[in-house]
Biopython code that builds the backbone (N, CA, C, O; Angstrom):
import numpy as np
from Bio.PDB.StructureBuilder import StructureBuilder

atoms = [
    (1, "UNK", "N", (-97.036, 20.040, -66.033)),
    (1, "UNK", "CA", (-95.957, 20.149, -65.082)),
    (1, "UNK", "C", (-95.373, 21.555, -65.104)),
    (1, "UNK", "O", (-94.865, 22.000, -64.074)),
    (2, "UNK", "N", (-95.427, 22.481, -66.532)),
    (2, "UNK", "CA", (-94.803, 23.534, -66.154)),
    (2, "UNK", "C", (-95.776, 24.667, -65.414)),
    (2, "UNK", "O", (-95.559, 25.716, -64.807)),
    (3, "UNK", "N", (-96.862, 23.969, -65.751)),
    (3, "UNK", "CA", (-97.956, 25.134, -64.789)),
    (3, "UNK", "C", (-97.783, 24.958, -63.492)),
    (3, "UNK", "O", (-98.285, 25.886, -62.857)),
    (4, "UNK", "N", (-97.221, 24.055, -62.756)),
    (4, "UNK", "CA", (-97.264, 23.253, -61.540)),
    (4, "UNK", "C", (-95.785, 24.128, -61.050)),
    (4, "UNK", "O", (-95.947, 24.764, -60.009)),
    (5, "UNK", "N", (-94.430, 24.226, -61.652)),
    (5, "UNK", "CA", (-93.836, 24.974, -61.577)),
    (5, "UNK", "C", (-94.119, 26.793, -61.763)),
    (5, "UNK", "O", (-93.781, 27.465, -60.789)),
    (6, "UNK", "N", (-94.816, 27.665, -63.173)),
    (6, "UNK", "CA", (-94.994, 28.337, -63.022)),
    (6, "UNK", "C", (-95.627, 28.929, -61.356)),
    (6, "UNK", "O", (-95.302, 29.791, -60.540)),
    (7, "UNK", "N", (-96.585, 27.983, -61.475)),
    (7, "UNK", "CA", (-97.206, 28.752, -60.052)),
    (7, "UNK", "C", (-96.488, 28.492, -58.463)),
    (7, "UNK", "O", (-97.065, 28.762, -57.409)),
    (8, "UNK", "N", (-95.320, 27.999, -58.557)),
    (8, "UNK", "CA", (-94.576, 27.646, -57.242)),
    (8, "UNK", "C", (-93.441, 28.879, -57.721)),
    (8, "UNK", "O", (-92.567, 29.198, -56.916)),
    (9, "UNK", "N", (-93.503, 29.456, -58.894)),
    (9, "UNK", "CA", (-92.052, 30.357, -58.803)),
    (9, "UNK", "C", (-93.035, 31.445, -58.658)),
    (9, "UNK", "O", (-92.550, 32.380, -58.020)),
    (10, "UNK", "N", (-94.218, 31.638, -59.021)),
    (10, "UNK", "CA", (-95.406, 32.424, -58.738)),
    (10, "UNK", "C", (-95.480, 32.882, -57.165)),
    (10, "UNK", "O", (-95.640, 34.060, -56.847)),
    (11, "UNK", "N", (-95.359, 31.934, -56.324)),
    (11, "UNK", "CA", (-95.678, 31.853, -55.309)),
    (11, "UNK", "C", (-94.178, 31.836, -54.473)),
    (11, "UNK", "O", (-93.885, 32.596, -53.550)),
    (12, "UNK", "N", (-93.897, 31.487, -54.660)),
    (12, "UNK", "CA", (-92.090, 31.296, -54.241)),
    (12, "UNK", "C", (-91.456, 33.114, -53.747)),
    (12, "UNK", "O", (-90.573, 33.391, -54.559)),
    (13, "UNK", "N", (-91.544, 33.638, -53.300)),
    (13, "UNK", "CA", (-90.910, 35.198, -53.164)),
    (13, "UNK", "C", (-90.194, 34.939, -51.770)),
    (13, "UNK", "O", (-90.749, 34.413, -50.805)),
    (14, "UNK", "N", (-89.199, 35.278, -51.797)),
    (14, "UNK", "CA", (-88.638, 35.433, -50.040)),
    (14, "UNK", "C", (-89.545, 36.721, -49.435)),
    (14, "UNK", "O", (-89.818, 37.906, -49.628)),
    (15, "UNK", "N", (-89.846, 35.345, -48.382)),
    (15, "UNK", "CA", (-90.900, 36.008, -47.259)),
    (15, "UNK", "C", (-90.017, 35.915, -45.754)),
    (15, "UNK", "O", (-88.802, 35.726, -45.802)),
    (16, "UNK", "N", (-90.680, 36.054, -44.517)),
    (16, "UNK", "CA", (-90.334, 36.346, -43.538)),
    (16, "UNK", "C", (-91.855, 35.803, -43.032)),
    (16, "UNK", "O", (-92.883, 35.459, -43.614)),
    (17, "UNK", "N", (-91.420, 35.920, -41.615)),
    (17, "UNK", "CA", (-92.752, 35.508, -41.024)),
    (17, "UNK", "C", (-93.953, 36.232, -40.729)),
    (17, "UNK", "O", (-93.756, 37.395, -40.380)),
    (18, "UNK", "N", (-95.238, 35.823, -40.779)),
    (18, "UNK", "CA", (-96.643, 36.751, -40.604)),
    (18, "UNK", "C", (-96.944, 36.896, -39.709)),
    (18, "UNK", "O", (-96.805, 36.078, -38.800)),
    (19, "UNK", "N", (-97.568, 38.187, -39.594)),
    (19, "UNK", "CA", (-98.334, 38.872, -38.212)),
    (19, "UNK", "C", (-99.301, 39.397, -38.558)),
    (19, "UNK", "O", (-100.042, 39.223, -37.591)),
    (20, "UNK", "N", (-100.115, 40.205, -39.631)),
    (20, "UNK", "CA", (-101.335, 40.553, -39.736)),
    (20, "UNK", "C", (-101.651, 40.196, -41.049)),
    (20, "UNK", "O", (-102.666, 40.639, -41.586)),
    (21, "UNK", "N", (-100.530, 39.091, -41.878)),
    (21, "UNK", "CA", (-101.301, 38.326, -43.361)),
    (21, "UNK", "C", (-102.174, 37.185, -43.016)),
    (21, "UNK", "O", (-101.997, 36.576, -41.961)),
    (22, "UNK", "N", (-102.848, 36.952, -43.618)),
    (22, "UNK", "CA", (-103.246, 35.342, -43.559)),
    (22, "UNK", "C", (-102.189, 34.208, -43.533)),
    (22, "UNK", "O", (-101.454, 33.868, -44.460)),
    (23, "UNK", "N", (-102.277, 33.588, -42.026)),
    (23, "UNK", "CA", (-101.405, 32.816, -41.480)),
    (23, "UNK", "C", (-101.277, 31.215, -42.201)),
    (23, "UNK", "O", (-100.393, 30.389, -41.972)),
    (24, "UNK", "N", (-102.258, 31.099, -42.984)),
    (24, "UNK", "CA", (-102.349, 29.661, -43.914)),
    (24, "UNK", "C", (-101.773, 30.156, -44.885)),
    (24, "UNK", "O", (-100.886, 29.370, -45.218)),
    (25, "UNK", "N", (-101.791, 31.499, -45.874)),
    (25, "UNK", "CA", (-101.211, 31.396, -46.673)),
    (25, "UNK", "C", (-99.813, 31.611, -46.938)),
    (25, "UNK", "O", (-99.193, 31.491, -47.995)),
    (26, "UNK", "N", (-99.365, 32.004, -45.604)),
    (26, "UNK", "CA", (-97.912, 32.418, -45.246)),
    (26, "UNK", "C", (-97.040, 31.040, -45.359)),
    (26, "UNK", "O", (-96.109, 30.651, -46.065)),
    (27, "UNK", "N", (-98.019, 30.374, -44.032)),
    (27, "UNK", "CA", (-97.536, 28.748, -44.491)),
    (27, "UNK", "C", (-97.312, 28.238, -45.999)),
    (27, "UNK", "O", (-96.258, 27.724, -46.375)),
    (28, "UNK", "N", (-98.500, 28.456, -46.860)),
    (28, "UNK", "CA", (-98.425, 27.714, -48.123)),
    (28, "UNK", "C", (-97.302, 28.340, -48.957)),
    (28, "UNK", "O", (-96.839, 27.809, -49.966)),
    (29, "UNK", "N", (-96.664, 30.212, -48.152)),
    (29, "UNK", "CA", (-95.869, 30.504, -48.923)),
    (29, "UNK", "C", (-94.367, 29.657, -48.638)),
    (29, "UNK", "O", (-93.660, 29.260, -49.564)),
    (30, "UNK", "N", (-93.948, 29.420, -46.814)),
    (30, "UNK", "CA", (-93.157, 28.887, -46.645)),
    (30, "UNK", "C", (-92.961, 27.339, -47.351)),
    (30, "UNK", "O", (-91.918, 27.100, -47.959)),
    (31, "UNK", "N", (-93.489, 26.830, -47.290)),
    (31, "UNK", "CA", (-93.825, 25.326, -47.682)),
    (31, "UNK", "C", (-92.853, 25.470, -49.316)),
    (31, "UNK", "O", (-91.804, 24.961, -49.711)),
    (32, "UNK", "N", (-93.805, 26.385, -49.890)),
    (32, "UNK", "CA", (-93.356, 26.515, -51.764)),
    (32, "UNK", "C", (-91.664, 26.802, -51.777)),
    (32, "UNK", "O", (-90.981, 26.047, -52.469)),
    (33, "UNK", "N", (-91.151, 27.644, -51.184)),
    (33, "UNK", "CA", (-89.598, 28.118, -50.665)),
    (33, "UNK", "C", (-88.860, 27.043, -50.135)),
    (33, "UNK", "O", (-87.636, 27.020, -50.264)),
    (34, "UNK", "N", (-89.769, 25.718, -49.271)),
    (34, "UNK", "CA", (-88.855, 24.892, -49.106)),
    (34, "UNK", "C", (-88.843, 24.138, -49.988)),
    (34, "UNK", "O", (-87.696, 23.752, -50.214)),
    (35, "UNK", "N", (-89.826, 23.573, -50.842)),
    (35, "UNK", "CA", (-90.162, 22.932, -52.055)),
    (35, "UNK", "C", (-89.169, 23.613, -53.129)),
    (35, "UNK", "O", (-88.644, 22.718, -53.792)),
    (36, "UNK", "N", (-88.758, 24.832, -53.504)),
    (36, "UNK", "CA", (-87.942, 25.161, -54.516)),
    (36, "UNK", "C", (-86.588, 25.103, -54.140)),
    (36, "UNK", "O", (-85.706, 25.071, -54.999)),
    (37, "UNK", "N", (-86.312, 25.084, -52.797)),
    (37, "UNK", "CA", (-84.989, 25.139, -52.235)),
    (37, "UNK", "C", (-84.402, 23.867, -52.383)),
    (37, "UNK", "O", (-83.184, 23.753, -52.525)),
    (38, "UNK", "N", (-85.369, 22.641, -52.357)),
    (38, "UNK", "CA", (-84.961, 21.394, -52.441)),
    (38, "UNK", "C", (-84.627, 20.956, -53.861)),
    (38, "UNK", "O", (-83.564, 20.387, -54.107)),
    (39, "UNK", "N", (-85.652, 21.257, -54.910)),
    (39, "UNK", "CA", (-85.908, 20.921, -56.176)),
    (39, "UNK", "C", (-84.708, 21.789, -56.756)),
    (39, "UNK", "O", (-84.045, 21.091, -57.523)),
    (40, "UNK", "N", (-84.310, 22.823, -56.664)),
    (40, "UNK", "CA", (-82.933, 23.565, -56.357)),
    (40, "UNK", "C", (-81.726, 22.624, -56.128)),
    (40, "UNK", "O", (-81.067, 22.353, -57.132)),
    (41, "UNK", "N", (-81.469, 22.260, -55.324)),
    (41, "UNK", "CA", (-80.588, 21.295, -54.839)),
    (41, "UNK", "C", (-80.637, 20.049, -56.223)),
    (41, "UNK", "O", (-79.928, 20.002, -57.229)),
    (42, "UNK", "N", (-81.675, 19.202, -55.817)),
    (42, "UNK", "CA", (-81.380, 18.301, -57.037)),
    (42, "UNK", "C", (-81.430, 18.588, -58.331)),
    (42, "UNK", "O", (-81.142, 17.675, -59.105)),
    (43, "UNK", "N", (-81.711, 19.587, -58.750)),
    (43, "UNK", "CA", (-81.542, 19.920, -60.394)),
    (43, "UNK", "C", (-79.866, 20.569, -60.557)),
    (43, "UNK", "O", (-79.329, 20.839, -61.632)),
    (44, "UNK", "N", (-79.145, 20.745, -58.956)),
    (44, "UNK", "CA", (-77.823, 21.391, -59.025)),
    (44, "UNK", "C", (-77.127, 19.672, -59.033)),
    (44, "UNK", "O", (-75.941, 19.751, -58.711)),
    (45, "UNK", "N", (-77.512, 18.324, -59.286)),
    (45, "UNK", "CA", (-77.025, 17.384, -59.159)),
    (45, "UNK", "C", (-76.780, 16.952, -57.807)),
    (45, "UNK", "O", (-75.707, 16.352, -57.741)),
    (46, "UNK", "N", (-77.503, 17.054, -56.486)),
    (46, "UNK", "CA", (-77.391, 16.386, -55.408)),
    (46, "UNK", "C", (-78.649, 15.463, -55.649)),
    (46, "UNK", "O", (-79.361, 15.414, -54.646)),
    (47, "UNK", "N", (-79.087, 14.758, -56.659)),
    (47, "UNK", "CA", (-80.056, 14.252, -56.742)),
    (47, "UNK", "C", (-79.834, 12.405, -56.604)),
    (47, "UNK", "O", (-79.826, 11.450, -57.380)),
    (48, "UNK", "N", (-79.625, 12.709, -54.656)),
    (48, "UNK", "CA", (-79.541, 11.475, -54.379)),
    (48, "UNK", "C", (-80.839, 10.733, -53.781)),
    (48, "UNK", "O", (-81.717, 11.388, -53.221)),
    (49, "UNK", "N", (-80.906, 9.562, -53.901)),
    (49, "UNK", "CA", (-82.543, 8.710, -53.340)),
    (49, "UNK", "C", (-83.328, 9.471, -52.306)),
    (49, "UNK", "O", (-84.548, 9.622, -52.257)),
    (50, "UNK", "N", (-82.259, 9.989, -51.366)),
    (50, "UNK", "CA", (-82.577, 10.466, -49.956)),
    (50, "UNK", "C", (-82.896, 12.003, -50.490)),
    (50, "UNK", "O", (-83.923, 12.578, -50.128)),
    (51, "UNK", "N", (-82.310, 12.380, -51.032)),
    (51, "UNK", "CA", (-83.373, 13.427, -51.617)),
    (51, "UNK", "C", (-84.342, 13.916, -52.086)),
    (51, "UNK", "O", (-85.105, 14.812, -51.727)),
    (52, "UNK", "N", (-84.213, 12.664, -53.717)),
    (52, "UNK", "CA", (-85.815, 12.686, -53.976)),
    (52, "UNK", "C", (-86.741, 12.587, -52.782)),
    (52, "UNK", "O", (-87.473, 13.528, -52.476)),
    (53, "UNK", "N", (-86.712, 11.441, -52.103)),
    (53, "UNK", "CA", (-87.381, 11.168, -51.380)),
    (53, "UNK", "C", (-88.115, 11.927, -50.368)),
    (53, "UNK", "O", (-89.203, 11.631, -49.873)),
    (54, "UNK", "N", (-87.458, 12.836, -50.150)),
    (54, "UNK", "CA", (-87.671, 13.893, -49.093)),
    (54, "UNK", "C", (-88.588, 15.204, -49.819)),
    (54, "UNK", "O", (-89.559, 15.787, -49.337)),
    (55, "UNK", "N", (-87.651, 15.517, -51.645)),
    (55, "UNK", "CA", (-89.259, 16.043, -52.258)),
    (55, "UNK", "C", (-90.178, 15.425, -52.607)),
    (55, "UNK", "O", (-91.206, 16.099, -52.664)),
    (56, "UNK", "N", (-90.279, 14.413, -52.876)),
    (56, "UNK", "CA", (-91.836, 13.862, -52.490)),
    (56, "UNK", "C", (-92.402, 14.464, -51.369)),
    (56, "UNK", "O", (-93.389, 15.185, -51.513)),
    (57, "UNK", "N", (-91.883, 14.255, -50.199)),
    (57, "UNK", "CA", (-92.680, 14.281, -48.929)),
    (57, "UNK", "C", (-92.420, 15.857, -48.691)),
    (57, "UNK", "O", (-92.805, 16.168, -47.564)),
    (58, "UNK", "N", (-92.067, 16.572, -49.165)),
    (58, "UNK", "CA", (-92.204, 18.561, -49.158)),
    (58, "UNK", "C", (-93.441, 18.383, -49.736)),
    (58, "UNK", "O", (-94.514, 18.457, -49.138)),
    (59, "UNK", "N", (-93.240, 18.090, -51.189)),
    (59, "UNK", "CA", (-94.239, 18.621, -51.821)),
    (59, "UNK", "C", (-95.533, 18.247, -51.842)),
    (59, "UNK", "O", (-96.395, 18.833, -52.496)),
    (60, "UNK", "N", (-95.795, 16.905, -50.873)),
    (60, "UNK", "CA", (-97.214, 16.634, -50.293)),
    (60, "UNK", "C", (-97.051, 17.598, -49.198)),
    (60, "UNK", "O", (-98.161, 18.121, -49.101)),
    (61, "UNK", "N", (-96.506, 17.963, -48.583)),
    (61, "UNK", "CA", (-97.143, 19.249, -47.442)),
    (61, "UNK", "C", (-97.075, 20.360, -48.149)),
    (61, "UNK", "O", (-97.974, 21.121, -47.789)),
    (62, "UNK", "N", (-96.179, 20.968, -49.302)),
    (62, "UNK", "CA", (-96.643, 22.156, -50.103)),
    (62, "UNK", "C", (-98.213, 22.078, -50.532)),
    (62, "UNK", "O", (-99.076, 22.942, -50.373)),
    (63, "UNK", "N", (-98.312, 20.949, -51.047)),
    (63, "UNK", "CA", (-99.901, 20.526, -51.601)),
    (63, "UNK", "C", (-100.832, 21.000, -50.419)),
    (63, "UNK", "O", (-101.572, 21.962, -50.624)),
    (64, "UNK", "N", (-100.831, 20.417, -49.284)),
    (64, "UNK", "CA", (-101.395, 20.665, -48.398)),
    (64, "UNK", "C", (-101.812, 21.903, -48.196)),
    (64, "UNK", "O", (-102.914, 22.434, -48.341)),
    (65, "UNK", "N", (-100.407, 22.434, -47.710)),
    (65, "UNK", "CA", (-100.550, 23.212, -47.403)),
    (65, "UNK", "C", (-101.377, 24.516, -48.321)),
    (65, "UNK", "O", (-102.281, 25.216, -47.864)),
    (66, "UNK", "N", (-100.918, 24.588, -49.413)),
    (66, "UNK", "CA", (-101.668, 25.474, -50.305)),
    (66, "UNK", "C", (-102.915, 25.108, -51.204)),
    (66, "UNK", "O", (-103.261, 25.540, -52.303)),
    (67, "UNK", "N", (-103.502, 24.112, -50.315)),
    (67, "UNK", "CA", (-105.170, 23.376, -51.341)),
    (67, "UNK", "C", (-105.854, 24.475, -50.827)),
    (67, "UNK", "O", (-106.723, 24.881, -51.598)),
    (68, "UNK", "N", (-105.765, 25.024, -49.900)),
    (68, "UNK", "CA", (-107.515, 26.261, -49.895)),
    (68, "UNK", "C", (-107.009, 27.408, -51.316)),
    (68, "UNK", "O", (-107.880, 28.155, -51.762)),
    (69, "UNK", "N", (-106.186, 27.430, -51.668)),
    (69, "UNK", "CA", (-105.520, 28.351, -52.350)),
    (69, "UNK", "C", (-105.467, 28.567, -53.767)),
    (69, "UNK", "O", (-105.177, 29.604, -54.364)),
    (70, "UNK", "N", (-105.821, 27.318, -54.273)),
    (70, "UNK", "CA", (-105.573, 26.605, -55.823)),
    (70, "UNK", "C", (-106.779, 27.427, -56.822)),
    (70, "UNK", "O", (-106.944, 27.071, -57.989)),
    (71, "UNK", "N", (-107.552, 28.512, -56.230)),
    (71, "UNK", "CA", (-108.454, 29.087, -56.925)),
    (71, "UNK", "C", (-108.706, 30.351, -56.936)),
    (71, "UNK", "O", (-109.726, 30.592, -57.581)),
    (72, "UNK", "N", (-108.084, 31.488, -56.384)),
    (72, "UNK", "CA", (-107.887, 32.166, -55.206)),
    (72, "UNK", "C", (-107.131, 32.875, -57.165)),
    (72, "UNK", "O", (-106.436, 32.350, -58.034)),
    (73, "UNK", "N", (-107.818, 34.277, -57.005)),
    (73, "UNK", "CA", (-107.225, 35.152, -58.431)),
    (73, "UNK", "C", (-106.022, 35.740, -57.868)),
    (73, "UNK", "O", (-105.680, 36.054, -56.728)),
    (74, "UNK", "N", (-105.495, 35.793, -58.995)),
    (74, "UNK", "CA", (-103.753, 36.369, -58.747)),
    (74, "UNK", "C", (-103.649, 37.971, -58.481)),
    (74, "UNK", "O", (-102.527, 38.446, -58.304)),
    (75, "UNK", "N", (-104.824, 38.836, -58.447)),
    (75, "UNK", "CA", (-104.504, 40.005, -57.778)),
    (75, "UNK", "C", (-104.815, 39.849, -55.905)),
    (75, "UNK", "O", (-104.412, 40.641, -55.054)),
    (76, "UNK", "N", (-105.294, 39.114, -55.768)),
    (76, "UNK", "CA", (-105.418, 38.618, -54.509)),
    (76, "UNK", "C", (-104.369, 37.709, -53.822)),
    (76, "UNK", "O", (-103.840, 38.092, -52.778)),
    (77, "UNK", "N", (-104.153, 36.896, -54.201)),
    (77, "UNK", "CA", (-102.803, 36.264, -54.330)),
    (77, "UNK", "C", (-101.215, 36.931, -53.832)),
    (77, "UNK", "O", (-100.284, 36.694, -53.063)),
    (78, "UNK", "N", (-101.836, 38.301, -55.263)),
    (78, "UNK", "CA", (-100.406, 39.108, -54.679)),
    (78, "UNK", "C", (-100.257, 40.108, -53.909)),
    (78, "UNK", "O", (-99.204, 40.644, -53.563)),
    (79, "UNK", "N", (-101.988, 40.528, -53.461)),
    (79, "UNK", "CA", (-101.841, 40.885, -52.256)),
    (79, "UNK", "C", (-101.415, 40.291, -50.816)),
    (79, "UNK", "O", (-100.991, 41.154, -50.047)),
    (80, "UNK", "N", (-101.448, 39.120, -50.368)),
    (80, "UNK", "CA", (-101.317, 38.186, -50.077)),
    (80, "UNK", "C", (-99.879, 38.282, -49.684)),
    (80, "UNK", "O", (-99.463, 38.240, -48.526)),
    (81, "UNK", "N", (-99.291, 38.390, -50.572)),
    (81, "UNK", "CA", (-97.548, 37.862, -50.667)),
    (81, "UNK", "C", (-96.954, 39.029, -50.650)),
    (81, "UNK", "O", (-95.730, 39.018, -50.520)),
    (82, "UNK", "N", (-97.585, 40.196, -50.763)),
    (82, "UNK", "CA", (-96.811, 41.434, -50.200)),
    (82, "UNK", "C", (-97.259, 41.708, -48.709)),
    (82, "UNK", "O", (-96.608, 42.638, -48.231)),
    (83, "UNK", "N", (-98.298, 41.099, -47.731)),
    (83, "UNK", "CA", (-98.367, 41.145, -46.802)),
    (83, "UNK", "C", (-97.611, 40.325, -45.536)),
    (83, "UNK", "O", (-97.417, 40.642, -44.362)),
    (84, "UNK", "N", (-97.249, 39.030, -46.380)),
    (84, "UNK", "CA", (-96.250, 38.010, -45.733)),
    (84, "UNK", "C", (-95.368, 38.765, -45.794)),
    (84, "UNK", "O", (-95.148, 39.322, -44.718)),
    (85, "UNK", "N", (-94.472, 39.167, -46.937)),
    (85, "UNK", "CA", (-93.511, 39.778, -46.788)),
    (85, "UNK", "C", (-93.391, 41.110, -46.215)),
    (85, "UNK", "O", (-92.248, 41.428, -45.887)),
    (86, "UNK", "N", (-94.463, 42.094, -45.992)),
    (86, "UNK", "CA", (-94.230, 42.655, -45.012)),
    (86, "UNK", "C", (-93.788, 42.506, -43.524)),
    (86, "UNK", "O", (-92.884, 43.253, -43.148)),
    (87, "UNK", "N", (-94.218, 41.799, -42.814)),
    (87, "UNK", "CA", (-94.357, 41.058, -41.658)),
    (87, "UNK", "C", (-93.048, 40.095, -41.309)),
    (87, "UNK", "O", (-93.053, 39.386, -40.302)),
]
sb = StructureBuilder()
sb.init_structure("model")
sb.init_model(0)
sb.init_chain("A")
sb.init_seg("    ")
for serial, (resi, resn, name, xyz) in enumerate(atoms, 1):
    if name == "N":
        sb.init_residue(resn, " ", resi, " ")
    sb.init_atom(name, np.array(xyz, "f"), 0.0, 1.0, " ", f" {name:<3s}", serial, name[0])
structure = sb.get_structure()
């Protein structure tokens, strides 16, 4: 579980939206930002049913969203995430 976190704070950088990064991985970056923003929230004690509930269902579209990704080396990666955030 903490590798599962390491790599979402890994991946987690305030981005902005893409124009000449790879547009899936921009997604998989947005997805992770809403996934920490939430998990954020309930570890600050808003950790009501309707919450959990709702990270469950982030973090199956974070999943989603970032499965082409799960293998993908971290100098590439962070090229990647300085190009989202360019953009």
């Amino acid at each position: 579980m903490r590798i599962f976190f390491g790599a979402i704070a890994v991946l987690t950088v305030s981005l902005s939206a893409c124009n000449s990064a790879n547009p899936k991985f921009c997604a998989c970056m947005e997805a992770g930002e809403k996934l920490d923003a939430k998990t954020t929230e309930i570890f600050n004690g808003q950790n009501s049913m309707e919450n959990k509930k709702e990270l469950v269902k982030i973090r199956k579209e974070q999943k989603e969203a970032c499965a082409d990704f799960v293998n993908v080396d971290g100098p590439t990666l962070r090229k990647w995430q300085e190009e989202c955030a360019a953009n």
